[in-house]
KEROZA-139103 format. One record per residue (C-alpha): residue number from 1; residue in three letters; z, x, y. Coordinates in nm, 3 decimals. Example, Ala and Ser with C-alpha at 12.3 -4.5 7.8 and 13.67 -1.06 7.14 Angstrom:
% KEROZA-139103
(1, 'ALA', (0.780, 1.230, -0.450))
(2, 'SER', (0.714, 1.367, -0.106))
END
This chain:
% KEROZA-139103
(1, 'UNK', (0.443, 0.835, -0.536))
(2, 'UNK', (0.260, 0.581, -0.297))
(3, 'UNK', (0.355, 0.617, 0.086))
(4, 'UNK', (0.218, 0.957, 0.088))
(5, 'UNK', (-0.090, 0.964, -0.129))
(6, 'UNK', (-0.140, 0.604, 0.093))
(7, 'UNK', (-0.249, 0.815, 0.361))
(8, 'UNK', (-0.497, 1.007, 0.182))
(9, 'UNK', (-0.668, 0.674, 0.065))
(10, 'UNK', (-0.650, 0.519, 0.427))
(11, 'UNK', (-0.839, 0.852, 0.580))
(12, 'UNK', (-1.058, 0.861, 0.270))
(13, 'UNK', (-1.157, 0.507, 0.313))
(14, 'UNK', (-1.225, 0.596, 0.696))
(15, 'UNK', (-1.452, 0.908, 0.576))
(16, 'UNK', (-1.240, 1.188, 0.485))
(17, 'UNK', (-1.326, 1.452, 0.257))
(18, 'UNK', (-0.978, 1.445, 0.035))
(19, 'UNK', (-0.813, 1.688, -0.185))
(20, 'UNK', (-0.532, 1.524, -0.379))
(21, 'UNK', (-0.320, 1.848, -0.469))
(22, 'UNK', (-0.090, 1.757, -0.872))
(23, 'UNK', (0.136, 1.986, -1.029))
(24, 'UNK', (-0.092, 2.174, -1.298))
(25, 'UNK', (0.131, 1.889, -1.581))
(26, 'UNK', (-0.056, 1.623, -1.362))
(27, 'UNK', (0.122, 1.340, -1.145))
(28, 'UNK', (0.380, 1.118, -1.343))
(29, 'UNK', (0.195, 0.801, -1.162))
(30, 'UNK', (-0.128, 0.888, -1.352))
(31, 'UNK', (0.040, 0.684, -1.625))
(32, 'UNK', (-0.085, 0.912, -1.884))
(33, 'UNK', (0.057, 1.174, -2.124))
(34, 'UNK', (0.102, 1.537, -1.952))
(35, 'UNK', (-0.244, 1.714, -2.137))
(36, 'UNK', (-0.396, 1.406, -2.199))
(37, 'UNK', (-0.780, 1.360, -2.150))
(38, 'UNK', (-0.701, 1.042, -2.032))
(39, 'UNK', (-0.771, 0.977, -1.613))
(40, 'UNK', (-0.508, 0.785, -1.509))
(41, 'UNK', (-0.439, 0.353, -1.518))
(42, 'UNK', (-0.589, 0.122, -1.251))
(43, 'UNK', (-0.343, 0.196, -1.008))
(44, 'UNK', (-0.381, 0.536, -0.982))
(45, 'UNK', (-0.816, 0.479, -0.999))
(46, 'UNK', (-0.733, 0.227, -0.696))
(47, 'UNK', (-0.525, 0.488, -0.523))
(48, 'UNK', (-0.771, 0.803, -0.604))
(49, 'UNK', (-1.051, 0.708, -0.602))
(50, 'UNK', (-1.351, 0.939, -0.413))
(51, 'UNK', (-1.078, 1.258, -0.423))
(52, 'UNK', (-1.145, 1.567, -0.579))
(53, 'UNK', (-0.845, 1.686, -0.788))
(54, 'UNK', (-0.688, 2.051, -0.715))
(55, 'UNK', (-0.385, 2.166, -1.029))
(56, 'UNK', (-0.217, 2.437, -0.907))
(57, 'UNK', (0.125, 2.593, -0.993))
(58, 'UNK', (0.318, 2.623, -0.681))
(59, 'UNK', (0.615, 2.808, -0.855))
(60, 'UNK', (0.412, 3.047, -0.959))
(61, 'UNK', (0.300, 3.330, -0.707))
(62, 'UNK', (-0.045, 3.289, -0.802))
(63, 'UNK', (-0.088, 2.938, -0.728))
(64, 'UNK', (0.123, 2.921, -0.433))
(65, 'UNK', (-0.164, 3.227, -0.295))
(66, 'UNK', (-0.437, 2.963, -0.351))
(67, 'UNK', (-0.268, 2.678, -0.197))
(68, 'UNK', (-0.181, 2.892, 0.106))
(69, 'UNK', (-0.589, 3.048, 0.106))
(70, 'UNK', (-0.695, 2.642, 0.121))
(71, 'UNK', (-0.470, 2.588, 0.435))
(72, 'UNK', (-0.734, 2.739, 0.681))
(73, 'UNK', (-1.030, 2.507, 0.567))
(74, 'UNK', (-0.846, 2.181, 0.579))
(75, 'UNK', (-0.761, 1.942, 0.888))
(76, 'UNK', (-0.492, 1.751, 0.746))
(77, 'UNK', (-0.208, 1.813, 0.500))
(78, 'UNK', (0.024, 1.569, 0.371))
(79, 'UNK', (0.330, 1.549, 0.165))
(80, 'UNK', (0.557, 1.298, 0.035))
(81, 'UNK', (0.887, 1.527, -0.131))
(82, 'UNK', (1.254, 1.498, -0.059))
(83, 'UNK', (1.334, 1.731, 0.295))
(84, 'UNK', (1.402, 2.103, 0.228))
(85, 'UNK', (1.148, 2.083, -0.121))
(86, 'UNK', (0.830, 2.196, 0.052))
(87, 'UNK', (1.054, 2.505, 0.260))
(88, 'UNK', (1.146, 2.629, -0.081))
(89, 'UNK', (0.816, 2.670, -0.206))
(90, 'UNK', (0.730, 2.824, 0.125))
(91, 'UNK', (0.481, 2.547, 0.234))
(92, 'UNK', (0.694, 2.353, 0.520))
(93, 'UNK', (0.558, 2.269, 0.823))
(94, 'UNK', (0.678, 2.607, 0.997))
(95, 'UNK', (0.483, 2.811, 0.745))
(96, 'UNK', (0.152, 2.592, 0.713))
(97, 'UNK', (0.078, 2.570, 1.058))
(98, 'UNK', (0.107, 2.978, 1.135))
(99, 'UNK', (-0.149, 2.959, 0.888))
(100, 'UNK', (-0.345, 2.713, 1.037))
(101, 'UNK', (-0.235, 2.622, 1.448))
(102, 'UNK', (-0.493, 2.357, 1.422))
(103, 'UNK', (-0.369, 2.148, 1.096))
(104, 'UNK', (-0.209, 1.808, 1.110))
(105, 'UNK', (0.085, 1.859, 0.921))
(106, 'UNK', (0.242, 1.498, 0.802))
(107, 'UNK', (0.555, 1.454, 0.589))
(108, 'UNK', (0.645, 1.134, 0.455))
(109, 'UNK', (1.045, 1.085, 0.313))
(110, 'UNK', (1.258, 0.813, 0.238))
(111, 'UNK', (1.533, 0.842, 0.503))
(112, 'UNK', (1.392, 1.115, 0.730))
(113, 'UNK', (1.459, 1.499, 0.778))
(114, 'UNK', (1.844, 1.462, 0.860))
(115, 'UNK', (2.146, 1.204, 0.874))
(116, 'UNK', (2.375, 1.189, 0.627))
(117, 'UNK', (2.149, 0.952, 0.383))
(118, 'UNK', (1.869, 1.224, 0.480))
(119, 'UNK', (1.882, 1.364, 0.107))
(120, 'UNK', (1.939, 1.002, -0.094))
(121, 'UNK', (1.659, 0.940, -0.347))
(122, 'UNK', (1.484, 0.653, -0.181))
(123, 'UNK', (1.261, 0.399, -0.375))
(124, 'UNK', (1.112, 0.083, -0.229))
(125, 'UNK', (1.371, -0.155, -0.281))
(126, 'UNK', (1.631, 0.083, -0.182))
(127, 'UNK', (1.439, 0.122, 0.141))
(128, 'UNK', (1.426, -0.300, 0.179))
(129, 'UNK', (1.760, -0.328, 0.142))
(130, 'UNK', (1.865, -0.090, 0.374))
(131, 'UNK', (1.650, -0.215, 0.664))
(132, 'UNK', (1.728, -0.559, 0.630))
(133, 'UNK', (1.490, -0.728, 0.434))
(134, 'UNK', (1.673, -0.828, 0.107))
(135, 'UNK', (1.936, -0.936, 0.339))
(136, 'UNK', (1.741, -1.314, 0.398))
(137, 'UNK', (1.677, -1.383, 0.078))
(138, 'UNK', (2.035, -1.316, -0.059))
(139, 'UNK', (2.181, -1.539, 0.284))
(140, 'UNK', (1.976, -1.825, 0.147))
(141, 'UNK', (2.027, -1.781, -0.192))
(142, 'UNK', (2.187, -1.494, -0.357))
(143, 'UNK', (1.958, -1.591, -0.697))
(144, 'UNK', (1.677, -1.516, -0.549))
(145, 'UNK', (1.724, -1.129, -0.597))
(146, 'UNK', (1.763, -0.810, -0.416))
(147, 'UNK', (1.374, -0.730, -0.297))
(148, 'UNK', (1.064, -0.810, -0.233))
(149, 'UNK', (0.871, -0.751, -0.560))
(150, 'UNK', (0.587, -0.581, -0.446))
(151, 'UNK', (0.593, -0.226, -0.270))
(152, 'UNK', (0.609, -0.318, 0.114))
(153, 'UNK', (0.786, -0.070, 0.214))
(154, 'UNK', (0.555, 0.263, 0.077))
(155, 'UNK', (0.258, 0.034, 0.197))
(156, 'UNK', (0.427, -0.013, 0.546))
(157, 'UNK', (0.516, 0.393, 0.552))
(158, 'UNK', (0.162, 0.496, 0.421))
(159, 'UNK', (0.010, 0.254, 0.694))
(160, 'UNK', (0.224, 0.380, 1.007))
(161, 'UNK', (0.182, 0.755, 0.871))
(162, 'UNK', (-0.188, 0.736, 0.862))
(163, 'UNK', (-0.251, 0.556, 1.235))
(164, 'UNK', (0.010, 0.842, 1.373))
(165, 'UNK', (-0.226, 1.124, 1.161))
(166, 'UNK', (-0.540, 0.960, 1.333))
(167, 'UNK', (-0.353, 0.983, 1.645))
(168, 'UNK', (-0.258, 1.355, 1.630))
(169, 'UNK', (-0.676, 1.427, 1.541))
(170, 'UNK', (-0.761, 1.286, 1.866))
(171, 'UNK', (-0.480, 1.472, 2.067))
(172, 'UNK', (-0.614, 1.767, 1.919))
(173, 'UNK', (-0.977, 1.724, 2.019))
(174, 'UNK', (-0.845, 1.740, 2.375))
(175, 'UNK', (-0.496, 1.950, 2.354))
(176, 'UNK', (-0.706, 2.209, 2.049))
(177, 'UNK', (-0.380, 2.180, 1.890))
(178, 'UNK', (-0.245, 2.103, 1.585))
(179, 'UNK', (0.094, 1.861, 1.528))
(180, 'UNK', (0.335, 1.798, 1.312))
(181, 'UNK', (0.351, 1.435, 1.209))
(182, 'UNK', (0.744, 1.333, 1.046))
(183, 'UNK', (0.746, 0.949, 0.929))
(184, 'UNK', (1.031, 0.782, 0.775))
(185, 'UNK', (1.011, 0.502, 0.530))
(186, 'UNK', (1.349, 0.369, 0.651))
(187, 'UNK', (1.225, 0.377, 1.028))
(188, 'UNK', (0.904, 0.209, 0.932))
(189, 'UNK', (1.083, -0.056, 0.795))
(190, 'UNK', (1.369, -0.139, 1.053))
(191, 'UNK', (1.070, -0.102, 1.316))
(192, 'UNK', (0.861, -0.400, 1.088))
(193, 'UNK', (1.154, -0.606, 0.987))
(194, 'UNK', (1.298, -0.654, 1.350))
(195, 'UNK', (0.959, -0.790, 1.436))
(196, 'UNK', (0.977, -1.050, 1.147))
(197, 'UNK', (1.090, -1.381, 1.254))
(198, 'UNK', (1.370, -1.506, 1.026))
(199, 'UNK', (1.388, -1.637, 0.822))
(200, 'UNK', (1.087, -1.585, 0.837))
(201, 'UNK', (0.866, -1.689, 0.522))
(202, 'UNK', (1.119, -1.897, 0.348))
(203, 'UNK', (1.141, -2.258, 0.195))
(204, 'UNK', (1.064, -2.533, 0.301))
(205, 'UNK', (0.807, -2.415, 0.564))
(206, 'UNK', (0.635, -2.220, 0.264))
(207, 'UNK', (0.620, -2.375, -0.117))
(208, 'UNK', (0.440, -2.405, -0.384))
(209, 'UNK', (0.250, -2.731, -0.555))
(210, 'UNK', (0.079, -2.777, -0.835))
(211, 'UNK', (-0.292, -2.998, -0.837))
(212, 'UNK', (-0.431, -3.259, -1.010))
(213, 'UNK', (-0.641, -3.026, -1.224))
(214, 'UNK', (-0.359, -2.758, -1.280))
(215, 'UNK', (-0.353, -2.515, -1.006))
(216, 'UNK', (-0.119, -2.356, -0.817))
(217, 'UNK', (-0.165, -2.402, -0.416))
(218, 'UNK', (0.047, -2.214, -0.179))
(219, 'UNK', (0.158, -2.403, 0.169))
(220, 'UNK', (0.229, -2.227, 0.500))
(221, 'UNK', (0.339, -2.474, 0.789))
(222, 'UNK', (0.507, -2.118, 0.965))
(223, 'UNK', (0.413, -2.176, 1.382))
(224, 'UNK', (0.508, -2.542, 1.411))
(225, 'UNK', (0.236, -2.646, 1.175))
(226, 'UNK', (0.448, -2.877, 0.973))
(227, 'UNK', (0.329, -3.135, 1.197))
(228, 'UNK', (-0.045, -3.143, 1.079))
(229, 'UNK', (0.084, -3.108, 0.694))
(230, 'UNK', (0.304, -3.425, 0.699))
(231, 'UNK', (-0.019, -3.576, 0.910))
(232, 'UNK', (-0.221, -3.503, 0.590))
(233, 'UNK', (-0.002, -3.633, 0.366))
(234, 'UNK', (0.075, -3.959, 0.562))
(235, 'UNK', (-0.285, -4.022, 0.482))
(236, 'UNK', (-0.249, -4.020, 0.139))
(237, 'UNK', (-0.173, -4.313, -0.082))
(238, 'UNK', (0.158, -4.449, -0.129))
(239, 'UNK', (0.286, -4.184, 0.149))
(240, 'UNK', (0.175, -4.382, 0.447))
(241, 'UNK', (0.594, -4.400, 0.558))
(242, 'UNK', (0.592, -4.022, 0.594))
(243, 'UNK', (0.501, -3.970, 0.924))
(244, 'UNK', (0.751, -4.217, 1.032))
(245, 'UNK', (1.069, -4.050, 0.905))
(246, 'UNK', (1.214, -3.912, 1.205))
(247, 'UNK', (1.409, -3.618, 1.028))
(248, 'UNK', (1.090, -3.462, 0.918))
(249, 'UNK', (1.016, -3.435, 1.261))
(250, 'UNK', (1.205, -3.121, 1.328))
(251, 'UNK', (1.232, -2.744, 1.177))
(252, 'UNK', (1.645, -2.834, 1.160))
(253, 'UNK', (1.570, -3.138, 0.960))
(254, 'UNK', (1.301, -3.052, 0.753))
(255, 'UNK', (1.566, -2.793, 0.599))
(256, 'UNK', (1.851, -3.067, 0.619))
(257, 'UNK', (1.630, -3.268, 0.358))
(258, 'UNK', (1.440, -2.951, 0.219))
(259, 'UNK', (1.449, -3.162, -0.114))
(260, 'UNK', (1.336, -3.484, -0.039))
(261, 'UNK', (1.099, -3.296, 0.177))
(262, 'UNK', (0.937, -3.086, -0.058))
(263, 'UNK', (0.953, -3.368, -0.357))
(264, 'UNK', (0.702, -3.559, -0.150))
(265, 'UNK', (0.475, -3.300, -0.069))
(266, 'UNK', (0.419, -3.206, -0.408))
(267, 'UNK', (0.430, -3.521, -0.545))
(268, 'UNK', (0.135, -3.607, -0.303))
(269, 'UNK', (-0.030, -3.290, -0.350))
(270, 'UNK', (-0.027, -3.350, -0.760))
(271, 'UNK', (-0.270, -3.650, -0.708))
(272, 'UNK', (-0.607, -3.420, -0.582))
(273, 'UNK', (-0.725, -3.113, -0.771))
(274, 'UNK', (-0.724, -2.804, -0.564))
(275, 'UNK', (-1.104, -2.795, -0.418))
(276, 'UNK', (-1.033, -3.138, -0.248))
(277, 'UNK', (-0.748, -2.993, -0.071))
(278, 'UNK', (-0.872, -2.684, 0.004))
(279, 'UNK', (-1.141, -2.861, 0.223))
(280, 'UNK', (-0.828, -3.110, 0.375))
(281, 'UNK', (-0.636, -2.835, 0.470))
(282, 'UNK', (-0.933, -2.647, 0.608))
(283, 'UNK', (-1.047, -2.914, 0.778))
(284, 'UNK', (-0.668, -3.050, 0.897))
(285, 'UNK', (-0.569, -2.676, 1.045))
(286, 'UNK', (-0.289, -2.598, 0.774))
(287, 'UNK', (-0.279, -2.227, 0.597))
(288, 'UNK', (-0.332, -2.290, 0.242))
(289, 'UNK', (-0.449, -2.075, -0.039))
(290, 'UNK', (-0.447, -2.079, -0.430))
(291, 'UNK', (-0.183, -1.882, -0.601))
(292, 'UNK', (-0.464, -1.606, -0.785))
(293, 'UNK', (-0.375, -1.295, -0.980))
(294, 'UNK', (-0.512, -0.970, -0.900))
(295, 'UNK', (-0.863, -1.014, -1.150))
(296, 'UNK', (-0.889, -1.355, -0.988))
(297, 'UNK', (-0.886, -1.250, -0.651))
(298, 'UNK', (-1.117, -1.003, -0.679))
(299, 'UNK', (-1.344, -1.178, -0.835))
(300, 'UNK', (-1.326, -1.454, -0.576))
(301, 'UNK', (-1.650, -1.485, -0.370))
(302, 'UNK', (-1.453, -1.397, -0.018))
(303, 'UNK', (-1.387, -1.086, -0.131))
(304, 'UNK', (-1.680, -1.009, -0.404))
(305, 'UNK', (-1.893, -1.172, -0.208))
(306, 'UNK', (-1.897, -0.969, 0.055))
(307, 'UNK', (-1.912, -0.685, -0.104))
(308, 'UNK', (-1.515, -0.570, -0.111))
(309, 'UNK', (-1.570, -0.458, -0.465))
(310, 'UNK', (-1.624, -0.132, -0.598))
(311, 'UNK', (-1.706, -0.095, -1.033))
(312, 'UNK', (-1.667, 0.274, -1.094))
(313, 'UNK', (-1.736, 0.442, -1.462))
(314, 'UNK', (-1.479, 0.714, -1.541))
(315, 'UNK', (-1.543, 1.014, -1.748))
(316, 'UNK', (-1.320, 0.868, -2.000))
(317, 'UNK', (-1.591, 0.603, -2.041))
(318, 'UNK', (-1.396, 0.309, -1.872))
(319, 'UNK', (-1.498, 0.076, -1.641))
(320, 'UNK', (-1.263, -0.043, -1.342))
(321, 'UNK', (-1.333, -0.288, -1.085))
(322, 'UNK', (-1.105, -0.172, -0.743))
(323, 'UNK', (-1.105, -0.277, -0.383))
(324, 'UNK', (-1.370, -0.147, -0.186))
(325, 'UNK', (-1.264, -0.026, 0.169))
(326, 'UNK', (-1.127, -0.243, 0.433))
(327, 'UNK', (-1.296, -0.113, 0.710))
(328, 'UNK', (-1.595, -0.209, 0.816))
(329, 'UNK', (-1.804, 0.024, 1.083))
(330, 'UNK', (-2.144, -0.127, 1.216))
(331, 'UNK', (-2.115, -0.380, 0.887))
(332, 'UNK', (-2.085, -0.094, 0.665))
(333, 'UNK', (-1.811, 0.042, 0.439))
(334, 'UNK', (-1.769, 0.389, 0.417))
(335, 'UNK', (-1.626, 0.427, 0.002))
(336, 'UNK', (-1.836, 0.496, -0.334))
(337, 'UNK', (-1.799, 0.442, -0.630))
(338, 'UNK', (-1.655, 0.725, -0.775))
(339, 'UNK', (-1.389, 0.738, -1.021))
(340, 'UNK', (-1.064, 0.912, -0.979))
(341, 'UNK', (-1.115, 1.294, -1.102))
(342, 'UNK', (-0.946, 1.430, -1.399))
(343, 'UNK', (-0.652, 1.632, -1.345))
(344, 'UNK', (-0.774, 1.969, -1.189))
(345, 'UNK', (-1.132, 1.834, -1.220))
(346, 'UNK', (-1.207, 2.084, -0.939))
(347, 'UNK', (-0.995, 2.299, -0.900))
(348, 'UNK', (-1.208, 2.626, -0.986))
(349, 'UNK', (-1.528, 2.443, -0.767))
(350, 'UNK', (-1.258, 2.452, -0.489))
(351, 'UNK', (-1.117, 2.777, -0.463))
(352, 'UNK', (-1.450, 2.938, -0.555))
(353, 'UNK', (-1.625, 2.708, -0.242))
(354, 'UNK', (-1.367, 2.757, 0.012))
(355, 'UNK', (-1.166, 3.109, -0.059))
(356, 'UNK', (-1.410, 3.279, -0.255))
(357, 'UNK', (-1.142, 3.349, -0.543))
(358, 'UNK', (-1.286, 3.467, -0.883))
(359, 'UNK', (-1.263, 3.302, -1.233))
(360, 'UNK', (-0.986, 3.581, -1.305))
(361, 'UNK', (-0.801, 3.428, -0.999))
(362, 'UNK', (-0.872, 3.132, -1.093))
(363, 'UNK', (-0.686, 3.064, -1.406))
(364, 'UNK', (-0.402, 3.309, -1.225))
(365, 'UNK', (-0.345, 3.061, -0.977))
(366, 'UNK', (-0.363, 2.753, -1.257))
(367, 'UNK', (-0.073, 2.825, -1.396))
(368, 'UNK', (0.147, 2.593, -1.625))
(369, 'UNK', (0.504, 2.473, -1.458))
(370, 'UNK', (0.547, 2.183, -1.277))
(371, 'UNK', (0.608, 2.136, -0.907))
(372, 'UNK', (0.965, 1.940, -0.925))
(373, 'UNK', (1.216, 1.852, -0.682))
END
């Protein structure tokens, strides 16, 4: 649902020409009813952006003919299913690539193509906990819950697969070769989590405080910069005794009196609205940042500012403000503003572009089942 169509966005945001490739009932992530005119919800507009969309039923013999007359004209083929669900519909790696020697063939799966969990649905949390990173949280505190809330693990997969499918176009500029790329959410997220320091992000060396005026501030003192923070706060009135209380002094002893700790920090912090101690903490050396939604970030001038802001008008007259690329090449992003396509938006432009197939072949190969595992 993410990990795979991740890469897509990460080569299309580095200049790709992308195809994203839906059952002809459209992708359940779309958020919208199957038949619907409807494009799709912010996420998917975020995710889809700049890609033409190809509907094609892969059950049918038809469909599966167009998908395997693409295969020639395209560099790079991705796919995020369970193992053994591309075989079936005779498009595994095997089959592609005697089509196409040169291709970049990249499959994305929870667990990997074998082991015994190699056939376990795998979502993101299920993937956390099984490479060790619910397992802090629950040491600490068994309240806190199971997993981080936000998708980390399809964004770590989708990350790793798209550097190794970058990698495999420059080995085959020199080996003329194609490759076949096999990344595992599971692996990518053992690999990240044993380079995590634990506890890693936990209280009291990250909390939160609330300002003068209301805010919420997040504080980082990660690194030994706990230090400069109870420096900064020593200087503030009626916590001149701070910097004197030798049990701060230490990581051990910081979490000893985690409460007391953190009762004077944001008691301290309560007395200055947040654009004073932005500038402190900038000024001081310690991480700090306000605690922003989504809207508020992006419309924050580090980021719209300078320009990491796309506003895109659908054909289902929305408008949607989405992150512009990352990259920068010679100060210039590569992404436009283009909307996400409607479902099989160009699907006939496609076929009759790059296999020459007919508008009799056409609607053959659009056919109406689902692709399902």
């Amino acid at each position: 649902m993410l990990a795979g169509p991740l890469v897509g966005r990460i080569l299309g945001d580095l200049g790709a020409e992308v195809i994203n490739l839906e059952s002809t009932s459209g992708d359940t992530a779309r958020g919208v009813p199957a038949g619907s005119d409807e494009i799709g919800n912010d996420f998917w507009h975020c995710l889809h952006r700049d890609q033409r969309s190809v509907a094609l039923d892969l059950k049918d013999p038809a469909g599966l003919a167009a998908m395997r007359a693409l295969l020639p004209h395209v560099d790079v083929f991705v796919e995020n299913f369970r193992p053994g669900v591309m075989d079936r519909l005779g498009l595994g790696p095997a089959a592609v690539r005697a089509i196409n020697p040169s291709l970049v063939y990249c499959s994305v799966t929870g667990f990997g193509a074998d082991g015994p969990l190699a056939r376990m649905p795998a979502t993101d949390g299920v993937i956390q906990a099984f490479a060790g990173w619910s397992e802090p949280a629950l040491r600490l505190d068994g309240a806190l819950g199971a997993a981080v809330s936000n998708t980390v693990a399809d964004y770590i997969a989708g990350l790793f697969a798209a550097q190794a499918v970058t990698a495999a176009l420059v080995r085959r500029q020199s080996a003329g070769e194609g490759t076949y790329v096999e990344v595992s959410m599971a692996e990518c997220m053992v690999y990240a989590r044993a380079l995590c320091h634990s506890p890693g992000l936990l209280s009291p060396s990250t909390f939160v405080a609330t300002t003068s005026d209301g805010e919420q501030l997040l504080v980082q003192t990660a690194l030994g910069l706990a230090a400069r923070l109870i420096a900064v706060i020593s200087r503030q009135p009626g916590f001149e005794d701070l910097a004197d209380r030798l049990e701060l002094t230490t990581k051990e002893g910081r979490a000893e009196h985690a409460d007391a700790y953190l009762a004077s920090m944001r008691e301290a912090i309560a007395q200055r609205p947040l654009a004073a101690w932005l500038d402190i903490f900038e000024q001081a050396g310690v991480p700090a940042a306000p605690v922003q939604s989504l809207d508020e970030a992006l419309d924050h001038p580090q980021i719209a500012d300078r320009g990491g802001v796309l506003t895109i008008h659908s054909t289902d007259g929305r408008t949607r403000r989405v992150p512009r690329s990352p990259f920068r090449f010679d100060g210039a992003r590569l992404s436009s503003p283009h909307a996400a396509a409607a479902l099989g938006a160009d699907t006939a432009e496609i076929l009759r572009e790059l296999t020459g197939h007919d508008e009799q072949s056409i609607a053959s190969a659009a056919g109406a089942r689902a692709v399902d595992d």
